[in-house]
N, C-alpha and C positions, 0 to 999 in steps of 0.2 A: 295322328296316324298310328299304324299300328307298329308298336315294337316289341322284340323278344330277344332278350340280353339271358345271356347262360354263362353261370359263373360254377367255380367250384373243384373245377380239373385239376391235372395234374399229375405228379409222378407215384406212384406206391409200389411195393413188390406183391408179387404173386401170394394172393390169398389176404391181401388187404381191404379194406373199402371207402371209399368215397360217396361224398351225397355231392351231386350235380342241382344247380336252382334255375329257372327259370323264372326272369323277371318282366311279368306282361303288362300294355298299358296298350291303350287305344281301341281297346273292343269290350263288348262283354262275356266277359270271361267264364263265368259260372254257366254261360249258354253252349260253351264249345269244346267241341273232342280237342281235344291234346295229345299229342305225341313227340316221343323221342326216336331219332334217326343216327345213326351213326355213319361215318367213312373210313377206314383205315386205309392206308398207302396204298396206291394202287389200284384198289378194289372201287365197286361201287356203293353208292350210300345205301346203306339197306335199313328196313325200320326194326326199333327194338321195342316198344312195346305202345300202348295208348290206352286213353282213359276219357270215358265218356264222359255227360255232364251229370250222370246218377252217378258216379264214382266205380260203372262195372272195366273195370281193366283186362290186359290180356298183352301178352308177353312173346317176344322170338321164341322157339324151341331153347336156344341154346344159353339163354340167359333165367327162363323161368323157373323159379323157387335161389335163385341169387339178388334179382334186380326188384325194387318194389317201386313203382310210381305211383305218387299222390298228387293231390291240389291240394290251393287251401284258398278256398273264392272269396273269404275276404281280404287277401293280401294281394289276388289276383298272381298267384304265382304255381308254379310247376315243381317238382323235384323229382330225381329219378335216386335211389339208395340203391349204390351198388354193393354187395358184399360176394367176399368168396374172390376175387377179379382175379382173371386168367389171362395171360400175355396176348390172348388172342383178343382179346379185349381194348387191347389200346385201340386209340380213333379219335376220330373229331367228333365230340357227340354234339348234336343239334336238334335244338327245340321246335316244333312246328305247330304251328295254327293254318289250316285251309292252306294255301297256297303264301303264308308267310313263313320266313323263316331266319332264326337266329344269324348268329355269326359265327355260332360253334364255341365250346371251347378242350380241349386236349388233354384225353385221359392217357398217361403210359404207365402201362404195368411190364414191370422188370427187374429182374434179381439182381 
């Protein structure tokens, strides 16, 4: 079946960075877009950026030239490298395939 495990999160202050991983099994992987979604309190999930299976990406407005997402189709895994991270930033970020989706895990930036 298919799963998608995201590790990596956590706490940094403002203007720090983290790389978030996505760990996938049960599909093939090198055939499918990927993307990252985030939540922050309150709000709704909104997407931050995806990456096709030729590797063309494309980013929120408000994160693009900070956040880079890659694959790597032989480890069958995701990453998203955030740098620069702004308070606004915190959230639940979550990995997605078609209509699957992680479990999230808990990025906060704060001074």
């Amino acid at each position: 079946q298919v799963q998608l495990v995201e590790s990596g999160g956590g706490f940094v202050q403002p203007g720090g960075s983290l790389r978030l991983s996505c760990a996938t099994s049960g599909f093939t992987f090198d055939t499918r877009t990927m993307s990252w979604y985030r939540q922050a309190p309150g709000k709704t999930r909104e997407w931050v950026s995806i990456i096709f299976p030729d590797g063309a990406t494309n980013y929120l407005d408000s994160v693009e030239g900070r956040f880079t997402i890659s694959r790597d189709n032989v480890k069958s895994m995701l990453y998203l490298q955030m740098n620069n991270l702004k308070p606004e930033d915190t959230a639940v970020y979550y990995c997605r395939m078609m209509n699957f989706w992680g479990q999230g895990t808990q990025v906060t930036v704060s001074a």
